[in-house]
Structure formats: C-alpha cells, structure tokens
PAZAPA-4460 file (N, C-alpha, C; in steps of 0.05 Angstrom, whole numbers, plus 32768, in hexadecimal, padded with zeros to 4 digits):
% residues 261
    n_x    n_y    n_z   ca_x   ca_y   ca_z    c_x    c_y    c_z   seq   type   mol
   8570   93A2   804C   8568   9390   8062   8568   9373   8058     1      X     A
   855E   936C   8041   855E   9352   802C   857A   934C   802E     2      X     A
   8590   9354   8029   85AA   934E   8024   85B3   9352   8040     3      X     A
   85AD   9358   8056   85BF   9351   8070   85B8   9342   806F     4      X     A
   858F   9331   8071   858C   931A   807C   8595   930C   806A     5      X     A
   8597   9307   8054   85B1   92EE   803F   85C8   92E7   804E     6      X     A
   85CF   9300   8051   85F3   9300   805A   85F1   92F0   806A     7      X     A
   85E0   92FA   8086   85E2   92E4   80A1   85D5   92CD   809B     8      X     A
   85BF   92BF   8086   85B8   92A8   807A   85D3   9299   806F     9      X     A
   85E5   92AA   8060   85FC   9299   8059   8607   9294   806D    10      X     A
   8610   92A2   8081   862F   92A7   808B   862A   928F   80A6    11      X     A
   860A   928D   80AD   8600   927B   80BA   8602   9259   80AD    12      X     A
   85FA   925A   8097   85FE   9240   8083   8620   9237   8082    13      X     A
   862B   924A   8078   864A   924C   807C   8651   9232   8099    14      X     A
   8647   9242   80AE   864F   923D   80C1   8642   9221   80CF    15      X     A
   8629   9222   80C5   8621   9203   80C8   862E   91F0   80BC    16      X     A
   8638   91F4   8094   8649   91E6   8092   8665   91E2   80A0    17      X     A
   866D   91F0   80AA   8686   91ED   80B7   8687   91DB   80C7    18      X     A
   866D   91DC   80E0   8669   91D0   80F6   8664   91B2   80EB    19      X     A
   8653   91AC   80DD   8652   9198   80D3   8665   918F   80C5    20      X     A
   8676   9194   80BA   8695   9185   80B2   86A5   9180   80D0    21      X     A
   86A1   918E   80E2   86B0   9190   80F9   86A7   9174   810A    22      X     A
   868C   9169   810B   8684   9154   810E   8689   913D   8104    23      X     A
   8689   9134   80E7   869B   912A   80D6   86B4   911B   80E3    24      X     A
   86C7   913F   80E3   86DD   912B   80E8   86EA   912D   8108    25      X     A
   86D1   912C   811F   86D3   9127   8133   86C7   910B   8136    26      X     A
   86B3   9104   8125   86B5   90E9   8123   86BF   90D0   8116    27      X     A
   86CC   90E2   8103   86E4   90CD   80F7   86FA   90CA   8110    28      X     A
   8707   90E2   8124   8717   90E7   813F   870E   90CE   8150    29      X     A
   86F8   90CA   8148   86EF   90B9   816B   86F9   9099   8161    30      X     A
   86FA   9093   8146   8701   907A   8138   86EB   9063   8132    31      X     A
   86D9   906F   8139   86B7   9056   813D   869F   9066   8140    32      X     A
   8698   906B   8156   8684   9079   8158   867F   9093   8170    33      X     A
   8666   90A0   8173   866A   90AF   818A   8647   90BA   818C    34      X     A
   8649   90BF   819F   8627   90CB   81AD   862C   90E4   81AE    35      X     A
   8616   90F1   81A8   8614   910A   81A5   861E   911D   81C2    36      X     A
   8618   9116   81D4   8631   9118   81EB   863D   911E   81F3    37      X     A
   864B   910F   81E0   866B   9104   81E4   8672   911B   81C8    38      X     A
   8669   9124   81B3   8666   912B   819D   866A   9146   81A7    39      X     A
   8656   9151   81BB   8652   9168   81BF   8668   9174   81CB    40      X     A
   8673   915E   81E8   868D   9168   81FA   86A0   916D   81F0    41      X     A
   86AC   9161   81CF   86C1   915C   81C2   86B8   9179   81B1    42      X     A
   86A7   917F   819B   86A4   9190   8197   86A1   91B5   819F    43      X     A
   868F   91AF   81BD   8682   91CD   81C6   8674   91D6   81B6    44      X     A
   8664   91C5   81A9   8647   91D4   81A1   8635   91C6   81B2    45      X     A
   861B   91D3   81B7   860C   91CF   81C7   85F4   91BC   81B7    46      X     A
   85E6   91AC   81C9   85DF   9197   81C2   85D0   9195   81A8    47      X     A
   85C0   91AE   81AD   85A5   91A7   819D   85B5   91AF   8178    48      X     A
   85C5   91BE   817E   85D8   91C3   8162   85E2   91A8   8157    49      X     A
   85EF   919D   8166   85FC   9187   816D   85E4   9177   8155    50      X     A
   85C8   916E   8167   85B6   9158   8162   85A9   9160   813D    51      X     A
   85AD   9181   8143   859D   9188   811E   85B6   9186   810E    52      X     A
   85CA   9180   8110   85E0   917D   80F7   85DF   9163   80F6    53      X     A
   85E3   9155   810E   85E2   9137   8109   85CD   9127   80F8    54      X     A
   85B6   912B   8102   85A3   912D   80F5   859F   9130   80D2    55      X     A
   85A3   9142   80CD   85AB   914B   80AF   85C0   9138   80A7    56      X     A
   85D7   9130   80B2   85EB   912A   80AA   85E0   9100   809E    57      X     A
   85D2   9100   80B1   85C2   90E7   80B4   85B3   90DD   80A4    58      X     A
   85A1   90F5   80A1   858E   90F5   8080   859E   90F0   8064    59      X     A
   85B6   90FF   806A   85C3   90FC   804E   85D6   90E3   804B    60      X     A
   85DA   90DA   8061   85F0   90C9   805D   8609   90CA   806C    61      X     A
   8610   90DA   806E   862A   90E1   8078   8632   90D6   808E    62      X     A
   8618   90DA   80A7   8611   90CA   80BF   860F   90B3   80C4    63      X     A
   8609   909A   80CA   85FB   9088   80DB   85F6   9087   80F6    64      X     A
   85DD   9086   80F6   85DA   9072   8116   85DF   905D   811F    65      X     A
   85E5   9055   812A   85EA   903B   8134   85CB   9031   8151    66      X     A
   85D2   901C   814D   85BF   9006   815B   85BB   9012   8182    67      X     A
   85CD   9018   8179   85DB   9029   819B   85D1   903E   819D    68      X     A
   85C5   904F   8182   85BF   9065   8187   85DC   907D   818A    69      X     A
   85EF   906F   817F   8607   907E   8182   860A   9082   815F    70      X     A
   861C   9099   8159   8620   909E   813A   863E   909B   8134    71      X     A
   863C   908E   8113   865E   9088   8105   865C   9099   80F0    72      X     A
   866E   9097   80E0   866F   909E   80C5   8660   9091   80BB    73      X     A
   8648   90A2   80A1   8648   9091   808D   8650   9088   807C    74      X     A
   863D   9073   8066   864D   9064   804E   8653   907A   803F    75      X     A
   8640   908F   8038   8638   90A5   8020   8655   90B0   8019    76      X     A
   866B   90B2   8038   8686   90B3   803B   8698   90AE   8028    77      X     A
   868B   9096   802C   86A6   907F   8013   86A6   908B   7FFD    78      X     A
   8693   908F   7FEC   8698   9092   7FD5   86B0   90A8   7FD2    79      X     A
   86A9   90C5   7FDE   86B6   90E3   7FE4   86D0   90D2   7FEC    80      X     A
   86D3   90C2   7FF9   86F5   90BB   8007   86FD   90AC   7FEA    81      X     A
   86F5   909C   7FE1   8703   908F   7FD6   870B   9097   7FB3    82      X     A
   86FB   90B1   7FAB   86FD   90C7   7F95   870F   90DA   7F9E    83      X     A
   870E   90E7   7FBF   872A   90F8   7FC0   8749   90E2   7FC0    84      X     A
   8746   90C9   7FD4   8757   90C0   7FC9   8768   90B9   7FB1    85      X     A
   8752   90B4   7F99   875E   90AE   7F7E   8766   90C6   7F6D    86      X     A
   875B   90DE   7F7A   8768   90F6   7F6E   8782   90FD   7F79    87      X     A
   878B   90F2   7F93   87A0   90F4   7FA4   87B6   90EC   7F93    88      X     A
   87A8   90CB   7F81   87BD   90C2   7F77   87C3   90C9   7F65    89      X     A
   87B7   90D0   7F50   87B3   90E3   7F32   87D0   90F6   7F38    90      X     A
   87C9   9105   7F46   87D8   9118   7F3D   87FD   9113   7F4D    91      X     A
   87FB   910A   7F5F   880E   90F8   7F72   881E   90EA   7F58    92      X     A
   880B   90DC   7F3F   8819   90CB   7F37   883F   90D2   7F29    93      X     A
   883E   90F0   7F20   8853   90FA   7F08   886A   90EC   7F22    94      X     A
   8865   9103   7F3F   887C   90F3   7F51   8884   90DD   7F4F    95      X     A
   8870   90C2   7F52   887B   90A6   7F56   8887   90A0   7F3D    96      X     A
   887E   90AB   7F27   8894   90AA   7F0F   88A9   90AF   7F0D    97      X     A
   88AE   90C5   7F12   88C8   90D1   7F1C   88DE   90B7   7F2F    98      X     A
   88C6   90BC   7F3E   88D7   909E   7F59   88DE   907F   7F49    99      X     A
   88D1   9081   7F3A   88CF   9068   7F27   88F1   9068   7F0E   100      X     A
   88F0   907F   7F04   88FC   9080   7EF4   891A   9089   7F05   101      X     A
   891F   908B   7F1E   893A   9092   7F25   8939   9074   7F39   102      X     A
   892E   9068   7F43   8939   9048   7F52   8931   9032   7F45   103      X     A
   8920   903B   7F2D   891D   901F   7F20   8904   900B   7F28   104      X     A
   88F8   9010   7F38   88EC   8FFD   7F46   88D0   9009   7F47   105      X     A
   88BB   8FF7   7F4F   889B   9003   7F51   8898   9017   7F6C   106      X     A
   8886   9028   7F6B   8880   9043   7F7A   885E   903E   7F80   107      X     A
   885A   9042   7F9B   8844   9045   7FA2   883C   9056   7FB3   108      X     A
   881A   9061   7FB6   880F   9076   7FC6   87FB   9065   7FD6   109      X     A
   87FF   9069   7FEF   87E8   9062   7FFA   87D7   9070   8011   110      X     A
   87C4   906E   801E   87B2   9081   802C   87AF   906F   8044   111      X     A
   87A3   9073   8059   8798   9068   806C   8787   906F   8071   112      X     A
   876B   905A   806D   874D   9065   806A   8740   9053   8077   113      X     A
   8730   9058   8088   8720   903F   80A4   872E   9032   80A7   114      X     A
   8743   9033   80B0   8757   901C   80C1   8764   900B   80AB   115      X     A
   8761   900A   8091   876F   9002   8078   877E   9012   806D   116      X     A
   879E   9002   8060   87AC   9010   804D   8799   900D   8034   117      X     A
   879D   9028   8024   8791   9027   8009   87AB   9034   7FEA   118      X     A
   87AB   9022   7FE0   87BB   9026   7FD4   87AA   9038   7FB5   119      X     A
   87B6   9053   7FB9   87A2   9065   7FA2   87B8   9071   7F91   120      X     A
   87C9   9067   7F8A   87E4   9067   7F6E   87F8   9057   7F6B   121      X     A
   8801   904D   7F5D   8816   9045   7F54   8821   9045   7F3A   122      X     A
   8840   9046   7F33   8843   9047   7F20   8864   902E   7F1B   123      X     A
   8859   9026   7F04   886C   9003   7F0D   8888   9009   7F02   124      X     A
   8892   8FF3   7F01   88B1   8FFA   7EF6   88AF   8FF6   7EDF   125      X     A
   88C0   900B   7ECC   88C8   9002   7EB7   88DB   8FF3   7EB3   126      X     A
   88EF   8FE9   7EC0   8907   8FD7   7EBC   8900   8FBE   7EC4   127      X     A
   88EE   8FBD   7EDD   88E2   8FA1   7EE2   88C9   8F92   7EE2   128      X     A
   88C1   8F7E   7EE2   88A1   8F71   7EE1   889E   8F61   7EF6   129      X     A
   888D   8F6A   7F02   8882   8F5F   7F19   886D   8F62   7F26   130      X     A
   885B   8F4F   7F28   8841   8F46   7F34   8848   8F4E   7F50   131      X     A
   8831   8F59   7F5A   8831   8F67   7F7F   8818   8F6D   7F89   132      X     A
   8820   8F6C   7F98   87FA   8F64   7FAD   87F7   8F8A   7FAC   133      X     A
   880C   8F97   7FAC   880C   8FBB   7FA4   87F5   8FBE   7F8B   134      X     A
   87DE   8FC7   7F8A   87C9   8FD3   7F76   87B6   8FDD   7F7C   135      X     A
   87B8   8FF4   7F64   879D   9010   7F71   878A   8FFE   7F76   136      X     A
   877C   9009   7F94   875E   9000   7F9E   8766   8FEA   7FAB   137      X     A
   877B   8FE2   7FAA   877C   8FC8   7FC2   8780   8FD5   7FE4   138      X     A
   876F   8FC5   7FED   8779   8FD3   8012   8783   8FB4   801D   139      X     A
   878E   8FC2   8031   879A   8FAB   803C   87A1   8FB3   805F   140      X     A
   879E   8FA9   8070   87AC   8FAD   808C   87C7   8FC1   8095   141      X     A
   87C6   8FCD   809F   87D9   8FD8   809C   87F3   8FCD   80A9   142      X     A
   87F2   8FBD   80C3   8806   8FB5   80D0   8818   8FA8   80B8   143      X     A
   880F   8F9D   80A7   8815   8F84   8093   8820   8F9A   807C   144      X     A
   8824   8FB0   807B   8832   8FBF   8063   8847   8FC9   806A   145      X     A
   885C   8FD6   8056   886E   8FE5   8067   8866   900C   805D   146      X     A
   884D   9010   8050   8849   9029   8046   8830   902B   8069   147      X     A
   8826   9013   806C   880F   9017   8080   8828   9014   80A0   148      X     A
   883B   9007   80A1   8852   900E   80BE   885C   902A   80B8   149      X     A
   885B   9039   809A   886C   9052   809B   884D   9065   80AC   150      X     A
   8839   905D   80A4   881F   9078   80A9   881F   9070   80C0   151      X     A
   881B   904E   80D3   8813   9050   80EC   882D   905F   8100   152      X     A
   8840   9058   80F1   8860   9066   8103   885C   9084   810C   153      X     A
   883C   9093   8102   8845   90B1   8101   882C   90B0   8118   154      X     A
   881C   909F   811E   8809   90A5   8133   8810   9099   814A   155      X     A
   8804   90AC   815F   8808   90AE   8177   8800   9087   8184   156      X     A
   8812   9080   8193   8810   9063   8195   87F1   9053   81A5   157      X     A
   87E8   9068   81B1   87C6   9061   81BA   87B3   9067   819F   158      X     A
   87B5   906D   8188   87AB   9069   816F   87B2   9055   8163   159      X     A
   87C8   9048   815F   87D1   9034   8155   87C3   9012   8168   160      X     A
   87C4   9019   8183   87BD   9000   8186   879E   9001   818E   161      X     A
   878C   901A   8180   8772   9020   817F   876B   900D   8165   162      X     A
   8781   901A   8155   8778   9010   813C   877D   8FEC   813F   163      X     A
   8792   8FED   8145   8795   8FCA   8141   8786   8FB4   8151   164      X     A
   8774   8FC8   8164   8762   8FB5   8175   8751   8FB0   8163   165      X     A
   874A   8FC9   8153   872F   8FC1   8140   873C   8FB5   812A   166      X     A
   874D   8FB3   8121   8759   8F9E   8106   8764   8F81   8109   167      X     A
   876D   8F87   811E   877E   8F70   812B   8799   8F6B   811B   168      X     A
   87A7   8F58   811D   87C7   8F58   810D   87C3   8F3B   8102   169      X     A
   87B5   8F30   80EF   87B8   8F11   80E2   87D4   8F14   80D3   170      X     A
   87DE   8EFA   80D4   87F3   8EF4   80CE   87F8   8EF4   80AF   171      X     A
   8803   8EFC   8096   87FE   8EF5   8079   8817   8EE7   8078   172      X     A
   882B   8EE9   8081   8848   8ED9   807B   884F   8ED7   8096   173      X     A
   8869   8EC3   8099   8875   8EBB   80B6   8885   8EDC   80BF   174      X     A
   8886   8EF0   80A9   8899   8F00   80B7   8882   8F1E   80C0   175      X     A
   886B   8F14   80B9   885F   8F2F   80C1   8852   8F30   80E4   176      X     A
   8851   8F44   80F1   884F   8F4F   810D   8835   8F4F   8110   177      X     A
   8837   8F36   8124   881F   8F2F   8135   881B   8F38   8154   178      X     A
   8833   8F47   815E   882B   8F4C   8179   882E   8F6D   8179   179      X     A
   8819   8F78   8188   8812   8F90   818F   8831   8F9C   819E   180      X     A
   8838   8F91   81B5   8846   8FA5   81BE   8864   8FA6   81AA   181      X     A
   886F   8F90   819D   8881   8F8D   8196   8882   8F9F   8174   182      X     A
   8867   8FA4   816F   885C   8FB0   8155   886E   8FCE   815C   183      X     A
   885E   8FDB   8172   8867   8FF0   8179   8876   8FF9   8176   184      X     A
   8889   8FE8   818E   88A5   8FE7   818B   88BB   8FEE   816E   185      X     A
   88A9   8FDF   815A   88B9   8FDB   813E   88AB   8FFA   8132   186      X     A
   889B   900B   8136   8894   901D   8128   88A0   903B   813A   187      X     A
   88AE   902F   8158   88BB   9041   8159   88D4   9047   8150   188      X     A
   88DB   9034   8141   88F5   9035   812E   88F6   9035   811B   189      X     A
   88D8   9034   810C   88D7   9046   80F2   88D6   905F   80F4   190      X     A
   88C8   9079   8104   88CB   9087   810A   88DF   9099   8111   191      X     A
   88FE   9079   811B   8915   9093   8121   891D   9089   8104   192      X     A
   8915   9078   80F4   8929   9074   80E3   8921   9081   80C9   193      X     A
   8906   9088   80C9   88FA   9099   80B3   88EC   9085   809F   194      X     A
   88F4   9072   809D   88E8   905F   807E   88D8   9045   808E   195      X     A
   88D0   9037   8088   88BE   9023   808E   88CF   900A   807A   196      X     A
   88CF   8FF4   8085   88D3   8FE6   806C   88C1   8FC4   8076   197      X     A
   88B1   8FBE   8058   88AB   8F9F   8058   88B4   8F92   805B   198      X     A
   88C0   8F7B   806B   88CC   8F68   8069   88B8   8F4F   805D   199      X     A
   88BD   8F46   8046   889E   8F38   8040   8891   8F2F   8053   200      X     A
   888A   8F44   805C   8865   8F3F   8075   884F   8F43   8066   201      X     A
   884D   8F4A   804D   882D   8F43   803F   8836   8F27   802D   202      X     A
   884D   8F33   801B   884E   8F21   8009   8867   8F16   8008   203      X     A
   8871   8EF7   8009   8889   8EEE   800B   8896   8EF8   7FFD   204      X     A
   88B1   8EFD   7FFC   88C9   8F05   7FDE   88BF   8F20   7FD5   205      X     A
   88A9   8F34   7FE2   88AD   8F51   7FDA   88B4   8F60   7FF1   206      X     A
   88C1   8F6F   7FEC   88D1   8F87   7FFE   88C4   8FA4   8001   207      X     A
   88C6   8FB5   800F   88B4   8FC8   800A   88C9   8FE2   800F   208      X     A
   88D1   8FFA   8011   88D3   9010   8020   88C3   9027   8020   209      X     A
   88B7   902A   8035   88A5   903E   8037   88A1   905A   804A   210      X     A
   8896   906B   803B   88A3   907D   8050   8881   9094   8051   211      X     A
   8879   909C   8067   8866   90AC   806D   8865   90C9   805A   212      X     A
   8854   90C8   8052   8853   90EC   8047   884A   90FC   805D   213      X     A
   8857   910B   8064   8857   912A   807C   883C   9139   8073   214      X     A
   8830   913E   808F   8819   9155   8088   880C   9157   8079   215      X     A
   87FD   913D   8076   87E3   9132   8064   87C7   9139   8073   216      X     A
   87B1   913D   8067   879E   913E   807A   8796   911C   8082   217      X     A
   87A9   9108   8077   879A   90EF   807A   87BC   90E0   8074   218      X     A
   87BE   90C8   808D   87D7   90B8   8085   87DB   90B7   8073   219      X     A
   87F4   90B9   805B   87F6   90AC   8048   8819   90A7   8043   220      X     A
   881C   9099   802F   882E   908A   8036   8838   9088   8015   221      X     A
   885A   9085   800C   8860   9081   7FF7   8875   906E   7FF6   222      X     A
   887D   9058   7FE3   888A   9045   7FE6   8895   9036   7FD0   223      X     A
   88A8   902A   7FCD   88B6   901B   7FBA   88BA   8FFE   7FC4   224      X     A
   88AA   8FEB   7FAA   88AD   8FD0   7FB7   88BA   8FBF   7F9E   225      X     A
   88C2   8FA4   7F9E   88D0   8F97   7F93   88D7   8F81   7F9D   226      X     A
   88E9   8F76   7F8D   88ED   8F58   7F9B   8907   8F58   7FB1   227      X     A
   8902   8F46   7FC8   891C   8F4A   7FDD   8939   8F47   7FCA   228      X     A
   8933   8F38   7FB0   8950   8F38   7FA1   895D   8F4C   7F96   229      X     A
   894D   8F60   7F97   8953   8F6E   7F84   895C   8F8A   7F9F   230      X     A
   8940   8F8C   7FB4   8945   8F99   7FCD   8958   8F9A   7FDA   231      X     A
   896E   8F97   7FD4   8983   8F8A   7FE6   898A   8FA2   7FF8   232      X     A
   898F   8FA0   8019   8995   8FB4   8030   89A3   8FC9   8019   233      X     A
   89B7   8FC5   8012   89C1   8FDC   8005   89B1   8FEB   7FF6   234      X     A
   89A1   8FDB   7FE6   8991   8FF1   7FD5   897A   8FFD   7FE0   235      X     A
   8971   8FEE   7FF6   895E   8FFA   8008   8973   901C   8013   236      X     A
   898F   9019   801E   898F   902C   8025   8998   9049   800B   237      X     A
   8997   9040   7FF8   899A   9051   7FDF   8980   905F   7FD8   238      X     A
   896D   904B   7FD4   8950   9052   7FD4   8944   905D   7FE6   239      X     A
   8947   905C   8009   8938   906A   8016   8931   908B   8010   240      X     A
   894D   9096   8012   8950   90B3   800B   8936   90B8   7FF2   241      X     A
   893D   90B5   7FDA   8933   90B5   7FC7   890A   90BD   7FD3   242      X     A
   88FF   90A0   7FE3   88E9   909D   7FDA   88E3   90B4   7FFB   243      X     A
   88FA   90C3   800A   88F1   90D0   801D   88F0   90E6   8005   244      X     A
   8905   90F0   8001   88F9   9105   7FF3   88DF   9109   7FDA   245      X     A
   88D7   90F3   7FCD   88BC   90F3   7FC2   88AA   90FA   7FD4   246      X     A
   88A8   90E8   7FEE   8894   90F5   8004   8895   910A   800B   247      X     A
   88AD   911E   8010   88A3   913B   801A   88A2   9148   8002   248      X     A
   88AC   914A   7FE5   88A1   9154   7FCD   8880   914D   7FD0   249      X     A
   8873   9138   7FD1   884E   912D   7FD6   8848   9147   7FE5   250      X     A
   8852   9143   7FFD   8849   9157   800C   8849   9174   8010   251      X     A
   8861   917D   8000   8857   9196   7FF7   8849   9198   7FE0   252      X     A
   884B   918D   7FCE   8835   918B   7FB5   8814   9184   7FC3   253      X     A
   8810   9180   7FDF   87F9   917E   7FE5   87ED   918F   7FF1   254      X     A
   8805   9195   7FFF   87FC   91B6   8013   87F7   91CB   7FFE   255      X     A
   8806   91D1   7FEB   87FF   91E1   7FD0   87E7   91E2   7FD1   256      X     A
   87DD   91C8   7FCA   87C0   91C6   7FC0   87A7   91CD   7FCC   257      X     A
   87B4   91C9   7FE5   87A1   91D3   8001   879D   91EE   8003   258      X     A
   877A   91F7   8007   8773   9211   8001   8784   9220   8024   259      X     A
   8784   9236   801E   878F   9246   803A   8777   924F   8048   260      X     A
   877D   9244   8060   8761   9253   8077   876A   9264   8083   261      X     A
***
C-alpha cells in the first residue's frame, strides 16, 4: 500500500513538473506576458492548477508578476539560458573549426534569446586578424545581423514584426534596414535563398554569411564574417554551401543530443 501511494506521489510530481515547464514555455509563446486566463485557455488546465504552479513558480523565481497583475518570465531564467547557451557553444565549437579551417575566415554561433542575437561561439581565423563587433556574450539586435536576418527569415512574419515592435530597427550604418515592411520583404529572400548575408549593417567594411541551423529548440544561427575585401560576391557564393552544410551537421549533432520522448 506504502509503495502504490509513492508511485502515485511521484507520477503526480512527474506530472506537475511537466505542467509547470508547459507554462514556462507558453509564456515565453505569448512574447511578454499573460494572465492566468489567458494562461489557462492556451493551456487547458483548469484554473486553480493553473494559480498553484504559478504561484510556486513565483516563489522561486522563474515567475514574475507584473504591476498589472499579469505574469512574465523570470530573471532566475537568465542564468539557466545563458549556461545552456554556452554549452551550445562548447561543444558546436570542433564544427566552426572545421568551417574555419576549409574557408579561411572567422565562424560564428549565435542564439536568439529575448528578442536579442547572442553570440555563444566563435572560432577566429587562422589565416586572418581581425577585430569584429562578432564576440562570445555580445547581443546585439537582430534586424542589424546577418546570423539574426538568417533566424528571423525562419519565423512566421506576425512574429517578426511582434518582435520588432518591441525592439524597434535603430539605424548602426547607412546600409542597415529601418523599415518594417521592406525588412520583410528582404527576409523573404533569404529564405528562398537559404543564406542571409550582412551587408555592413552593424559594422562598416564587415561582411557576414549566415545561415539558420534547422530544428533547434531555440533560433540559432551560424556564420562566417570578414572583411567586404576579402568577401567578394564570388566568395560569398563558394562559402555559402560550406557554412549551409555546418548548419545541418549543428543540427543533427543537436537532435542526437536530445533525449527521446
């Protein structure tokens, strides 16, 4: 009798954790915040389940309230995001080496995390030296990258201009995209075209090609940058191939890693 009631003590805990990850990332879904509600309709758990995970989730961190009485993610978050990210890059890194050592040029990984590119690997060139706004832990806008046009190219276009209401598009050079509809427009042609590329829109005189990693649980994005002299169209189209296939190699080296449900 002692060991059924365990079993259904776990299998119940089990399942509260579940529900409560399921909240999580129904409120990371909503992009800001959400009322229990609105929490509940999106989920189908019933309220009062609903109000004791939140709750808990609140105490620890994970939660906030807001002023509104409506709930976001918490900070307690960051830390967990920004340790899976750098393990992302760890092991990601042997690839960009690889990518490094067959085009010559610097290789980068980046994530998309609260509406910022995050750049969580890189590995530089050995044939060349060059200073770049590209370095682990830097975030940056995404409109303004060409690793952050490859991740926004893969979401549905009412996400994209969700996100860019809340970021907005500031200008960093004369060539980077300041208008919403015309943004679009340009990411529906990364998408047929597969690669993303910078035209120095963060940084003058660097070039970027970048291309989305497939079937991530989170945007991410891999890329080769350098100087436009050295970038030249031609070698952009020599290089694309190259840094597509590093991305779907990422991506199966990630799905690997991923436990099976």
């Amino acid at each position: 009798m002692a060991t059924a009631r365990a079993g259904r003590a776990g299998n119940g805990g089990v399942q509260s954790l579940q529900r409560a990850f399921e909240l999580l990332e129904r409120l990371a879904d909503t992009g800001g915040e959400a009322s229990l509600s609105e929490l509940a309709a999106s989920s189908g758990l019933p309220m009062p389940t609903i109000h004791r995970l939140i709750r808990t989730l609140v105490t620890l961190g994970y939660v906030r309230q807001n002023t509104n009485r409506r709930y976001a993610l918490g900070a307690r978050l960051i830390r967990l995001g920004e340790h899976a990210s750098l393990q992302f890059g760890t092991w990601a890194r042997p690839l960009l080496a690889e990518l490094v050592d067959e085009v010559g040029e610097t290789a980068n990984l980046a994530v998309l995390e609260r509406d910022e590119v995050v750049y969580v690997a890189q590995v530089a060139s050995r044939r060349h030296s060059m200073r770049m706004f590209t370095e682990v832990g830097r975030r940056l806008l995404p409109h303004g990258t060409g690793v952050g046009k490859a991740m926004l190219a893969t979401l549905p276009p009412d996400d994209v201009r969700a996100l860019l209401a809340r970021t907005g598009m500031p200008s960093y050079t004369d060539h980077t995209h300041t208008d919403v509809d015309t943004f679009l427009a340009h990411l529906e042609h990364i998408a047929e075209q597969g690669y993303a590329l910078d035209e120095s829109e963060q940084e003058l005189g660097v070039r970027c090609i970048a291309v989305a990693v497939p079937d991530t649980p989170v945007p991410a994005a891999v890329s080769v940058s350098g100087p436009e002299g050295r970038l030249t169209d031609t070698m952009v189209r020599d290089i694309a191939p190259a840094v597509q296939r590093i991305a779907k190699r990422l991506s199966e080296q990630l799905t690997a890693r991923l436990p099976v449900e």
